[in-house]
Rosetta silent file (secondary structure, phi, psi, omega in degrees, C-alpha in Angstrom):
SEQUENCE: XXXXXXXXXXXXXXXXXXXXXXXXXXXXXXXXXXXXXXXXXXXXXXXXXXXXXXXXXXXXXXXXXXXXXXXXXXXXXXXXXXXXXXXXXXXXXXXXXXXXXXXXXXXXXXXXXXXXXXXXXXXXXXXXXXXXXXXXXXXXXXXXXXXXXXXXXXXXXXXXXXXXXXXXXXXXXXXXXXXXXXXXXXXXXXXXXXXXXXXXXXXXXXXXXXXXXXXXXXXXXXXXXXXXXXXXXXXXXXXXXXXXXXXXXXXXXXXXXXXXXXXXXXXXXXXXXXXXXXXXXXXXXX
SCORE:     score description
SCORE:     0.000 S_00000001
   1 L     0.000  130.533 -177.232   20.340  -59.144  -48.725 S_00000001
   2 L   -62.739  155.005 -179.732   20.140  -58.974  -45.075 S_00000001
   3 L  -114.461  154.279 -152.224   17.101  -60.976  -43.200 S_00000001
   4 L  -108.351   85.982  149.079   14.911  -58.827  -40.603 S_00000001
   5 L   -47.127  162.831 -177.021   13.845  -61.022  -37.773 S_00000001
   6 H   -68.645  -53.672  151.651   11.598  -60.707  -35.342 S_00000001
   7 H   -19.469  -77.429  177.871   14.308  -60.645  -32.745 S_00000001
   8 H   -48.925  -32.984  179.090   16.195  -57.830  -34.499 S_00000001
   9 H   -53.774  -59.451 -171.089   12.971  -56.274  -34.697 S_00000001
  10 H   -72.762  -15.807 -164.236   11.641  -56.346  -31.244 S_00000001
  11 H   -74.676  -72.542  179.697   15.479  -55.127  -30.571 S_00000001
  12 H   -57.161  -41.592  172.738   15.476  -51.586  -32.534 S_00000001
  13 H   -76.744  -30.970  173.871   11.913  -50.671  -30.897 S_00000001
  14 H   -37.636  -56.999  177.413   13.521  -51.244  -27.779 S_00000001
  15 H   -53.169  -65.030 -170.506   16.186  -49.453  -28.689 S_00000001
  16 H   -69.721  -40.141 -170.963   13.878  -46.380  -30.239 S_00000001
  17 H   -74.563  -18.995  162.025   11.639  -46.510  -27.158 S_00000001
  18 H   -47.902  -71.985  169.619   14.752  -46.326  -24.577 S_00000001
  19 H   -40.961  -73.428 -175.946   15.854  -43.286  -26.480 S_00000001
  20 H   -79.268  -20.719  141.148   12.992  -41.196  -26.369 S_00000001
  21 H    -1.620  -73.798 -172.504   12.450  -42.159  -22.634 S_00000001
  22 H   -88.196   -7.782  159.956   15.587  -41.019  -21.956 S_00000001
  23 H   -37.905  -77.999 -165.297   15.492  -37.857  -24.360 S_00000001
  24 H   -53.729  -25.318 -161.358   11.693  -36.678  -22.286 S_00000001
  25 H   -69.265  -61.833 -164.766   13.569  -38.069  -19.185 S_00000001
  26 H   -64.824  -61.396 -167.410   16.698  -35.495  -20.175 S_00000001
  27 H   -63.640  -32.075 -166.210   14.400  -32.726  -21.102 S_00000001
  28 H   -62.349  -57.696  163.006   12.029  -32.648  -17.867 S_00000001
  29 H   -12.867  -60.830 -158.718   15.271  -32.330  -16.015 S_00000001
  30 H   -76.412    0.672  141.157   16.777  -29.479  -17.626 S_00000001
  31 L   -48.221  -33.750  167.816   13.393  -27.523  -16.532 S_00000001
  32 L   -85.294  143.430 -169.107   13.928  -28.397  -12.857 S_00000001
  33 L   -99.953  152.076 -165.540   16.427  -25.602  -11.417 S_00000001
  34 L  -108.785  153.615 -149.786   18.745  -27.642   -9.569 S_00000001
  35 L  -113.400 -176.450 -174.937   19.385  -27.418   -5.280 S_00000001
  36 H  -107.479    5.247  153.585   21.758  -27.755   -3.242 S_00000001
  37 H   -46.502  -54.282  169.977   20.708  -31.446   -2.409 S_00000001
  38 H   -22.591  -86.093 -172.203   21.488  -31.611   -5.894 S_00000001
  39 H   -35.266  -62.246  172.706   25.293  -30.210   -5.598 S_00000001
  40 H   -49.675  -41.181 -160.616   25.962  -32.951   -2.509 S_00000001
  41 H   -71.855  -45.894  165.077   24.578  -35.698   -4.475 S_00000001
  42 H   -55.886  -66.135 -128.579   27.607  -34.834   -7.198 S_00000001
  43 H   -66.064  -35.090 -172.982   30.100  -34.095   -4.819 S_00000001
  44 H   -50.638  -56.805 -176.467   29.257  -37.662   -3.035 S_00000001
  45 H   -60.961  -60.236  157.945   29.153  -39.106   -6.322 S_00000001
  46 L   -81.579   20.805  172.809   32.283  -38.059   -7.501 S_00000001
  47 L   -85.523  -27.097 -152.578   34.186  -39.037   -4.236 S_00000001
  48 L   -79.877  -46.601 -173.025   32.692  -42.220   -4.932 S_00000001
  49 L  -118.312   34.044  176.704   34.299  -43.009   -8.572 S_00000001
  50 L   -64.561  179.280 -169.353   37.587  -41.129   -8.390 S_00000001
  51 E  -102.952  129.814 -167.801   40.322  -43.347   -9.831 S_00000001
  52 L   -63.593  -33.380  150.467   41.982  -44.842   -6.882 S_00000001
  53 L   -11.988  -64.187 -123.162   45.215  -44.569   -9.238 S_00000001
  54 E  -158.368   51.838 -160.787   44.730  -41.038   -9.700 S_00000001
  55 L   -76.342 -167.518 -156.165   42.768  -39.337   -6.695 S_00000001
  56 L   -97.594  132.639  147.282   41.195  -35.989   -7.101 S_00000001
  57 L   -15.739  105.129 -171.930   42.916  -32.948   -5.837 S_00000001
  58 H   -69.417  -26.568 -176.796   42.452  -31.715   -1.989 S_00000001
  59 H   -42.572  -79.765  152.545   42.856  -28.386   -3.434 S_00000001
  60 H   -14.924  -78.463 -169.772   40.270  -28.609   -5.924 S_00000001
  61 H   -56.332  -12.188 -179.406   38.061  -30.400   -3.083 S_00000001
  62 H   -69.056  -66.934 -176.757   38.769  -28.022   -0.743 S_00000001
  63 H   -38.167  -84.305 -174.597   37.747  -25.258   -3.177 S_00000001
  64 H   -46.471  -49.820  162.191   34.177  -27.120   -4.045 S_00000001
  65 H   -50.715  -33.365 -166.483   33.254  -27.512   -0.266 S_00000001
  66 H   -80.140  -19.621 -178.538   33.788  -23.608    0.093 S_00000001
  67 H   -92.884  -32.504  168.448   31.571  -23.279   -2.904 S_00000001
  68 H   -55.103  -59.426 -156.179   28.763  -25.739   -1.460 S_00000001
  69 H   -62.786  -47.105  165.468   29.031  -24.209    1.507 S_00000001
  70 H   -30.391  -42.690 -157.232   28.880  -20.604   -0.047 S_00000001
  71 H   -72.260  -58.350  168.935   25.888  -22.390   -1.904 S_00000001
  72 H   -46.684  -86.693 -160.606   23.919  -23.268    1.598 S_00000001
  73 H   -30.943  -64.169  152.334   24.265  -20.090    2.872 S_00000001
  74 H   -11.861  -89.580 -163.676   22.602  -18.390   -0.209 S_00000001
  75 H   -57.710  -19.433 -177.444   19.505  -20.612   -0.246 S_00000001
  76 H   -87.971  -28.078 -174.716   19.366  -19.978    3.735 S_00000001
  77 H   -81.079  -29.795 -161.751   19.619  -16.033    3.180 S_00000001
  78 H   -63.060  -49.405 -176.598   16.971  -16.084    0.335 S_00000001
  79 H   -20.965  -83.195 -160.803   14.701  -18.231    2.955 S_00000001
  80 H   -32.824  -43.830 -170.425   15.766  -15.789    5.345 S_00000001
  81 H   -77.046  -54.100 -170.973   14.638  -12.673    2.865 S_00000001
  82 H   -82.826   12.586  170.917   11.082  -14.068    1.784 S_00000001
  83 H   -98.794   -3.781 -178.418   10.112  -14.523    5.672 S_00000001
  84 H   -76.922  -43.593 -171.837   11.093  -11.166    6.154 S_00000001
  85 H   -37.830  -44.386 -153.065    9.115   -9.835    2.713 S_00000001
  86 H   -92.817    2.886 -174.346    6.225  -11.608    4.467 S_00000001
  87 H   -94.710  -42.657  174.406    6.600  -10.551    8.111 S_00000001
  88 H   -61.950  -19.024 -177.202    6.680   -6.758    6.614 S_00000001
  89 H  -103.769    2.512  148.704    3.948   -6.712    4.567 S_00000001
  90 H   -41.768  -85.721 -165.127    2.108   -8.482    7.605 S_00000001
  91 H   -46.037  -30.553 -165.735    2.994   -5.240    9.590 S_00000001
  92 H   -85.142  -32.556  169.450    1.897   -3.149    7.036 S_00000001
  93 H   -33.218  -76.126 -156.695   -2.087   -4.521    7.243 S_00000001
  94 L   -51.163  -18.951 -170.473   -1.935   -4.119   11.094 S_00000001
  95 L   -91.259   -2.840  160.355   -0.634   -0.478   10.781 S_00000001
  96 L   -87.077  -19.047  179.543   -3.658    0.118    8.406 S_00000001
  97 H   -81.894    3.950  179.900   -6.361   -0.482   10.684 S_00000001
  98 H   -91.757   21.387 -156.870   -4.746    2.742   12.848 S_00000001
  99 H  -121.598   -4.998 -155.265   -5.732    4.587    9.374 S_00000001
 100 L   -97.211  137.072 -152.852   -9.496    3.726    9.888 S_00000001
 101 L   103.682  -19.750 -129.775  -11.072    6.764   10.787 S_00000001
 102 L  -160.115  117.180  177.230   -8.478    9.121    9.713 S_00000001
 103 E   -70.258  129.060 -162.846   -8.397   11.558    6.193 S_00000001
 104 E  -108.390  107.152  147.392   -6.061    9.939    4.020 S_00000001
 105 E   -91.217  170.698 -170.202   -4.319   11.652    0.442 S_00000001
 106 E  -152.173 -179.450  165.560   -3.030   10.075   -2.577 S_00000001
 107 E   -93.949  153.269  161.846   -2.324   10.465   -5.891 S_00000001
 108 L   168.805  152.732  144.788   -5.285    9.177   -7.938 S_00000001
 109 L   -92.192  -14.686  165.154   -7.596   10.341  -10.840 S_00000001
 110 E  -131.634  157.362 -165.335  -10.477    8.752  -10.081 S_00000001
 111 E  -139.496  162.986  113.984  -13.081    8.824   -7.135 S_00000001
 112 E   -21.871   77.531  158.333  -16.219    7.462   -6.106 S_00000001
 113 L   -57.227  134.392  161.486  -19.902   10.071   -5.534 S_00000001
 114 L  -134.858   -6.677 -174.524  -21.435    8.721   -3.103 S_00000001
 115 L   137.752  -16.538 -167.576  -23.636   11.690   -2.109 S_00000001
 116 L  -133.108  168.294 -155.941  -21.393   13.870    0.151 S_00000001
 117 L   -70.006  137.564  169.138  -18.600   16.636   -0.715 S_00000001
 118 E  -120.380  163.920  140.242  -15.272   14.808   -1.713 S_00000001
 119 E   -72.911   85.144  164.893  -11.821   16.648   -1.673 S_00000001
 120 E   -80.769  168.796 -175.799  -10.275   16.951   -4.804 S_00000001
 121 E  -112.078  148.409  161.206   -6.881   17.974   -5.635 S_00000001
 122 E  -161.297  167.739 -176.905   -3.881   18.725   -7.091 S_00000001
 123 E  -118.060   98.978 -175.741    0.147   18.638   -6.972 S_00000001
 124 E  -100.696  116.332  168.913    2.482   21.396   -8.284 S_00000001
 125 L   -19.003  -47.331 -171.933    5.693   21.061   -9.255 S_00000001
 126 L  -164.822 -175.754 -166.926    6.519   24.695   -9.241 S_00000001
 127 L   -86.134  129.454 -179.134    4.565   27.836   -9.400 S_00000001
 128 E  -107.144  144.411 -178.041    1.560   28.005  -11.971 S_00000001
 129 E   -96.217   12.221  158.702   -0.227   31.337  -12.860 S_00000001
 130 E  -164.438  152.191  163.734   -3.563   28.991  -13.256 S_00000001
 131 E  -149.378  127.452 -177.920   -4.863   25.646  -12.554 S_00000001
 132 E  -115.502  153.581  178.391   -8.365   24.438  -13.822 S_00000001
 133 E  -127.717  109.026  163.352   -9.751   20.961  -12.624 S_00000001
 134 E   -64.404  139.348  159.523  -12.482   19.365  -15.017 S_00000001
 135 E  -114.677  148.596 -161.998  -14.260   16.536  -13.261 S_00000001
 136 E  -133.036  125.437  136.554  -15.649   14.154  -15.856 S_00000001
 137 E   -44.672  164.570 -175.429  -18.070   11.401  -15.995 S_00000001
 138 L   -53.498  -21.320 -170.562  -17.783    7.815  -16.886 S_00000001
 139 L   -87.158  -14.481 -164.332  -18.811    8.936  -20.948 S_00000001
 140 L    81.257   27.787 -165.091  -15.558   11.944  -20.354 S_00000001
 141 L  -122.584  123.089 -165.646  -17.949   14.610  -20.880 S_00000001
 142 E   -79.193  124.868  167.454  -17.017   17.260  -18.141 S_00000001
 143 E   -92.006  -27.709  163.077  -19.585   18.426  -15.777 S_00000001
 144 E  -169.654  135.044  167.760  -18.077   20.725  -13.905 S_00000001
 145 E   -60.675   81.711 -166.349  -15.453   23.156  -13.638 S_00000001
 146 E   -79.853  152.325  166.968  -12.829   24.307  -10.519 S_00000001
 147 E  -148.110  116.024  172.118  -10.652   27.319  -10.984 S_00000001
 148 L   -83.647  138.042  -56.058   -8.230   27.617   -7.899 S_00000001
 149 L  -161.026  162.265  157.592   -8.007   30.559   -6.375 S_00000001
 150 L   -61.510  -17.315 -147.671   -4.678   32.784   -6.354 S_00000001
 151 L   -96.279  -15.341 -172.289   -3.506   32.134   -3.083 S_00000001
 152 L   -98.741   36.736 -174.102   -3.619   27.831   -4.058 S_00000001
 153 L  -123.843    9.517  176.627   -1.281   28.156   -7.523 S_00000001
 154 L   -93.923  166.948 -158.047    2.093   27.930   -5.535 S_00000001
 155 L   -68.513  138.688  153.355    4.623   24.471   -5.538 S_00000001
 156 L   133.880 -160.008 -174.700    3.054   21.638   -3.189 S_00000001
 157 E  -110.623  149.093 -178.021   -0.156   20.159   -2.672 S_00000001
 158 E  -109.277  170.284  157.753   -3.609   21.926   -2.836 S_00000001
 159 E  -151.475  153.967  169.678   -7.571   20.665   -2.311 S_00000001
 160 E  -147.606  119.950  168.987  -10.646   22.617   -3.285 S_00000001
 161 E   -65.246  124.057  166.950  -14.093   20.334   -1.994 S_00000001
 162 E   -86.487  137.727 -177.284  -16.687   19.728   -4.634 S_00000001
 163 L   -90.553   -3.638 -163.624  -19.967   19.582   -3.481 S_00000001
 164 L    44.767   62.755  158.737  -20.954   17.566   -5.960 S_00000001
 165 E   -95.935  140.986  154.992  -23.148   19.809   -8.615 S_00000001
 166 L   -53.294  179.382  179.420  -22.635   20.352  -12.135 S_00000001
 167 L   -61.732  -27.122  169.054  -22.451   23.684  -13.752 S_00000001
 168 L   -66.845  -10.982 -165.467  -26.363   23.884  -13.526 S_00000001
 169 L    86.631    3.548 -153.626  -26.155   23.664  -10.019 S_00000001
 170 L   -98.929  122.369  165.961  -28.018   19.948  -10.282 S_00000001
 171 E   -53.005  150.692 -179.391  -26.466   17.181   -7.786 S_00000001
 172 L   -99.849 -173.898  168.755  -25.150   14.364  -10.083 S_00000001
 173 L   -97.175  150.705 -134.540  -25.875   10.844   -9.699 S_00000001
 174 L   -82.715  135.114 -172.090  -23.989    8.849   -7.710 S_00000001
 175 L   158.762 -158.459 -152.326  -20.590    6.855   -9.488 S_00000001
 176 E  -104.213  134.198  169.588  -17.097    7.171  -10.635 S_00000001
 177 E  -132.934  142.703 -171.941  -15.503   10.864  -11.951 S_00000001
 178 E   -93.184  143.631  148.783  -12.134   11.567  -13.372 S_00000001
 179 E   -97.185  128.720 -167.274  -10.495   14.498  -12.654 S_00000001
 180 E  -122.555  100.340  156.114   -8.391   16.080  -15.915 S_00000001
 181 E  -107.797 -164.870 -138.913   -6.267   19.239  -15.007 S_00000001
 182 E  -152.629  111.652 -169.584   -4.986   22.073  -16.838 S_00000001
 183 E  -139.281  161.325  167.133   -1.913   24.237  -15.012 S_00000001
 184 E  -128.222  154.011 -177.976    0.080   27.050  -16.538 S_00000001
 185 E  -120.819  128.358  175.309    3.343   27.779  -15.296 S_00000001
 186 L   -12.629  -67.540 -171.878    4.049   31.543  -13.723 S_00000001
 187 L   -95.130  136.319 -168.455    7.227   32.248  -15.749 S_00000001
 188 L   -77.052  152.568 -177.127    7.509   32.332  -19.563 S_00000001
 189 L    94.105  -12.516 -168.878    9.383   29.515  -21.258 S_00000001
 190 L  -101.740  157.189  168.547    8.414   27.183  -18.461 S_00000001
 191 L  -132.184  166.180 -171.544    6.293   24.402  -17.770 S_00000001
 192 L  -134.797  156.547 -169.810    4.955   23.245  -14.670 S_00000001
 193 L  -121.481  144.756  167.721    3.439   19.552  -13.986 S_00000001
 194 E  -117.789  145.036  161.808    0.159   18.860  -11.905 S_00000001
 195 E  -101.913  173.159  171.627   -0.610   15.630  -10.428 S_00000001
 196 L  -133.913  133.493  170.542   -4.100   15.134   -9.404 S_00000001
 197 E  -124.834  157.466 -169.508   -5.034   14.280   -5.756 S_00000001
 198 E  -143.232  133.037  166.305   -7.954   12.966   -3.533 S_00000001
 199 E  -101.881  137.715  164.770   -8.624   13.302    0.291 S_00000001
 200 E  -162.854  164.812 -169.114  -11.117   11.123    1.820 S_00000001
 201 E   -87.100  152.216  168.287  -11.709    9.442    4.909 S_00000001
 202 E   -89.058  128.440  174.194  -10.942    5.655    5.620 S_00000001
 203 E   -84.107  -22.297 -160.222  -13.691    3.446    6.216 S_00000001
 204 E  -148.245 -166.057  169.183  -12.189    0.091    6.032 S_00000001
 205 E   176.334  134.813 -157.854   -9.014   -1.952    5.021 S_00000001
 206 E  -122.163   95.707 -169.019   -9.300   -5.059    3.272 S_00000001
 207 L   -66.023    6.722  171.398   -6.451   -7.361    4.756 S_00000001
 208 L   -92.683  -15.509  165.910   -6.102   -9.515    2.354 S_00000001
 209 L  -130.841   24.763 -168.112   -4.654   -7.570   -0.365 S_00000001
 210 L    42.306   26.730  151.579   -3.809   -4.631    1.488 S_00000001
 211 E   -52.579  127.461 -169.983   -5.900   -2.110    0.240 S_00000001
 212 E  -106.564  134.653  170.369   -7.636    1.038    2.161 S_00000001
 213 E  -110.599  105.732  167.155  -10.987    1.730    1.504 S_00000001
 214 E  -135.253 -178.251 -138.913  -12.382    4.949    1.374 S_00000001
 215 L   -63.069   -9.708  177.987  -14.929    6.868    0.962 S_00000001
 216 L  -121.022   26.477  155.748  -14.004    7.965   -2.633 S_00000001
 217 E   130.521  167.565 -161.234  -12.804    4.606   -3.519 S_00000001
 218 E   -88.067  167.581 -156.348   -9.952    1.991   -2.365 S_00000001
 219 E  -158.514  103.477  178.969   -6.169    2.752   -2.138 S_00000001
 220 E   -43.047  136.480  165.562   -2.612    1.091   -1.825 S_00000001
 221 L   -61.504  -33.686 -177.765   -1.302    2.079    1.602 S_00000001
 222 L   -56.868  -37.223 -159.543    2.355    2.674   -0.357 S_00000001
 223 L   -88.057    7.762 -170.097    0.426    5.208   -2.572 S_00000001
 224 E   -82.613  131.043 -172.471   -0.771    7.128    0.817 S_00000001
 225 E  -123.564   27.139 -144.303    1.459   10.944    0.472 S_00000001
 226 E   160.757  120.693  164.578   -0.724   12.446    3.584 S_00000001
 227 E  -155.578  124.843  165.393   -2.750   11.263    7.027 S_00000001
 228 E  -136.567  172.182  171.844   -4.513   13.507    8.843 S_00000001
 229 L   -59.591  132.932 -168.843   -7.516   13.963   11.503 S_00000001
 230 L   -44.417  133.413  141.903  -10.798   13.416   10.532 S_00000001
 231 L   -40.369  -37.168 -176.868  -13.154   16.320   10.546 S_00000001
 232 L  -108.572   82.561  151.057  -15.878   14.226   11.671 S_00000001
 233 L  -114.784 -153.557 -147.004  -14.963   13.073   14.513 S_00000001
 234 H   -82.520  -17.840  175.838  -17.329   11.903   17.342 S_00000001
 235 H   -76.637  -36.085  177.885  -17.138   15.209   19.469 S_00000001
 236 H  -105.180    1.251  129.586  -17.770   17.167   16.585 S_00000001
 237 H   -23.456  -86.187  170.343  -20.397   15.134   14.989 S_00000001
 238 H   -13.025  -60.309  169.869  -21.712   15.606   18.502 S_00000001
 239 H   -72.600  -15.069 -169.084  -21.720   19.208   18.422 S_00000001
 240 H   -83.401  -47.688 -171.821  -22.637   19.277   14.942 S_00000001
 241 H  -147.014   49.155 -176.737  -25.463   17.625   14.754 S_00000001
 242 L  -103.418  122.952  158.418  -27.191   17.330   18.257 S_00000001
 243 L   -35.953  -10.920 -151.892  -30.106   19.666   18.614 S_00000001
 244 L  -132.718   36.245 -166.644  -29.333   20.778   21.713 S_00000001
 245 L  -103.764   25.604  136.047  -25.681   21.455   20.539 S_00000001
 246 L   -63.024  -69.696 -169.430  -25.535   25.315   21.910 S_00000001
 247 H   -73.419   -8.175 -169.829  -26.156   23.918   25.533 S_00000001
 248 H   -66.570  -45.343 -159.369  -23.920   20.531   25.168 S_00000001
 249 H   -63.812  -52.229 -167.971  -21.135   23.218   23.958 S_00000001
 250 H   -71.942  -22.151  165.463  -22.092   25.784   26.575 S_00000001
 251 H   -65.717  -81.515  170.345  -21.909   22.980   29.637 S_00000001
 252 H   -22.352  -77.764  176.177  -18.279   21.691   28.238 S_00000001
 253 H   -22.324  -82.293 -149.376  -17.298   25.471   28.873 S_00000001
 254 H   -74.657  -29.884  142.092  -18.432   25.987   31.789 S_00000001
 255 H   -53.358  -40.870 -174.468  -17.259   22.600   32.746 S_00000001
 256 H   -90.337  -22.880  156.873  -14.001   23.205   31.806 S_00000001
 257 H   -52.174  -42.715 -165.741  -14.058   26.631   33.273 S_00000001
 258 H   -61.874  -79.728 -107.146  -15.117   25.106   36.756 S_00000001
 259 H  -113.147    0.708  161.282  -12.149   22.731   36.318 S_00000001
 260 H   -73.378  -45.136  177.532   -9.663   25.591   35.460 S_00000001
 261 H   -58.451  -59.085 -166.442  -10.847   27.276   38.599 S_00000001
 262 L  -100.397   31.823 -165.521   -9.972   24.584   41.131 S_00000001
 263 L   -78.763  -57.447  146.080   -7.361   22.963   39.136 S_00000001
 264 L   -10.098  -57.459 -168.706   -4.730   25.132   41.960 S_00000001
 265 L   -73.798  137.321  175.909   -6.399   24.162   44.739 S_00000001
 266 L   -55.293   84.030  170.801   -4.992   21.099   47.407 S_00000001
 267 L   -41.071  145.405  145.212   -7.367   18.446   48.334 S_00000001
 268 L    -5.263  -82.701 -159.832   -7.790   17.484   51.642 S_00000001
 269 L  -119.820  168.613  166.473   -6.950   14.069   51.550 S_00000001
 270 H   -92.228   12.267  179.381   -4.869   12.259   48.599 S_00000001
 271 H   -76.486  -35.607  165.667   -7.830   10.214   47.950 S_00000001
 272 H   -52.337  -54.267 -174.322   -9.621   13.795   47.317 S_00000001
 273 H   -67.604  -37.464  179.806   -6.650   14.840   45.373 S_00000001
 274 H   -73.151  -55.715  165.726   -6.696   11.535   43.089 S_00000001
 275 H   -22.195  -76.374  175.098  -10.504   11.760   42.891 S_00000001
 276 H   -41.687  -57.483 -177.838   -9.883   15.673   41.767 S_00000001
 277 H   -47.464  -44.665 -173.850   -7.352   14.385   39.250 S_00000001
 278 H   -76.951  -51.326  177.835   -9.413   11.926   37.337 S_00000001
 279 H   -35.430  -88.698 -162.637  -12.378   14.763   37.425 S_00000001
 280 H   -57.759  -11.222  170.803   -9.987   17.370   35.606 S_00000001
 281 H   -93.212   -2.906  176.631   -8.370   14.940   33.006 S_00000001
 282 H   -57.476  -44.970 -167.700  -11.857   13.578   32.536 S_00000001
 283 H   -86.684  -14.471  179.012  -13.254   17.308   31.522 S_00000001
 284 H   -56.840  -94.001 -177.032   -9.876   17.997   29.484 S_00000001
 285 L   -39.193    2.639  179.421  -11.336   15.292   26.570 S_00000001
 286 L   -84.510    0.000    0.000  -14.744   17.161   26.328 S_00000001
C-alpha cells in the first residue's frame, strides 16, 4: 500500500489550486472580445517561435498582414461611425430649439389638459364615410364625443380643437386623455386605418434626452410628421388681447398705408433715401 506524505500532499493541492487558477484565468478571457492589440501580439509571437528549420510561409504572412491590416481599418471605421452617431444626434438637439415656439404634429394617443383648447387628430389611410374620436380619461370612461364633419373624412391628416368640455358642457379637470377612434371606410368590402394625432405648441426641449415639450405633453423630435407657425404669436397676441387693439390695428394700417404712399418717391439725399429705407422695412414687420 502506497504511503501519502506530506510532500506528496502539499504537491496535489498545488497541483488542484494551479488548475482552477488557470481554468477562472481561461474562462475570464474567453468573455473579453479580443482587439487588434490582441492580433499583433500573436502575429509577433509567432514570428518569434517559428522553427528556424522550417520557417513560416511569406505567402501565408503576407496574407495575415492584409488581414490585420483589414482588421485596423474596421475598428478605425466603427470609431469613425460612433463619432458620427454622436455628432448627429448633437445636431439634432440644436435644431430643436428652432422648434420652440412653433405648432408641432405627431402621432400620439395621449395628451396633457392643461386648461386651454388642444388639437386633436387623426390620420386616414384612404377615404372613410365616418370618423368618431372618443377622448377618455385616465379610468377609460369616455367623456366626450367628436364626429368629423364631411368635408374632414378624405385620405391625409385632419384636426378638430376640443375645448375641453364633456358632453354636459362641464370643463374637465386638468390631466392626461386618450383619444380612441372609430373610422369606416367609404367603399364596401374595405377597410380604412386611422392613426390618432396631436398639434400643440412647443414650449421647451429637454437636451439631454432629446425630447420636445409641449403643451399637450413631451415628444421625440423623429416622431414630429408636421411644423408649422404658431397662432399665438407676439403680434397677434398683441392684437388679440390689448385693449386698445382696434386703434394699435388701425395705426399699423395707416402706417403701412403712409409707407405704401411714399414708397415711389426719391429722397433727396442717399442718407434720406437709406433713412426712408429702414422706415419702410421697419413698418413692413407690423
Amino acid at each position: 500500500m502506497p504511503t501519502i506524505t506530506a510532500d506528496t500532499f502539499t504537491t496535489a493541492t498545488a497541483a488542484s489550486t494551479s488548475a482552477q487558477t488557470s481554468s477562472s484565468t481561461s474562462a475570464t478571457k474567453t468573455t473579453d472580445i479580443m482587439g487588434k492589440e490582441d492580433f499583433l501580439s500573436l502575429l509577433v509571437a509567432q514570428l518569434k517561435n517559428q522553427d528556424p528549420l522550417n520557417p513560416d510561409d511569406p505567402t501565408e504572412f503576407t496574407a495575415q498582414l492584409a488581414q490585420f491590416s483589414s482588421l485596423e481599418q474596421l475598428y478605425n471605421l466603427n470609431t469613425s461611425m460612433a463619432g458620427l452617431t454622436t455628432a448627429q444626434t448633437n445636431s439634432q438637439k440644436l435644431a430643436a430649439l428652432s422648434l420652440i415656439g412653433k405648432d408641432v404634429s405627431y402621432n400620439g394617443s395621449s395628451f396633457i389638459y392643461g386648461g386651454t383648447p388642444v388639437s386633436v387628430g387623426y390620420m386616414l389611410d384612404d377615404v372613410a364615410s365616418s370618423v368618431t374620436i372618443s377622448l377618455q380619461d385616465s379610468n377609460g370612461r369616455t367623456i366626450r364625443t367628436l364626429q368629423a364633419e364631411d368635408t374632414e373624412l378624405k385620405a391625409g391628416n385632419h384636426f378638430i380643437t376640443w375645448d375641453g368640455t364633456d358632453t354636459s358642457g362641464t370643463t374637465v379637470a386638468d390631466g392626461t386623455y386618450k383619444i380612441v377612434l372609430s373610422a369606416s371606410a367609404a367603399k364596401t368590402g374595405t377597410t380604412v386605418a386611422a392613426t390618432p394625432l396631436i398639434s400643440s405648441e412647443v414650449t421647451g426641449v429637454n437636451l439631454s434626452n432629446g425630447m420636445l415639450t409641449t403643451r399637450a405633453g413631451e415628444v421625440l423630435f423623429n416622431n414630429l410628421i408636421r411644423v408649422t407657425e404658431s397662432a399665438n404669436s407676439i403680434q397677434t397676441s398683441i392684437l388679440t388681447n390689448s385693449p386698445n387693439n382696434a386703434r394699435i390695428s388701425n395705426t399699423i394700417m395707416a402706417t403701412r398705408t403712409m409707407a405704401a404712399t411714399t414708397a415711389d418717391k426719391t429722397a433727396s439725399t442717399d442718407d434720406g433715401q437709406t433713412a426712408q429705407d429702414i422706415i419702410t422695412n421697419y413698418i413692413k414687420t407690423l
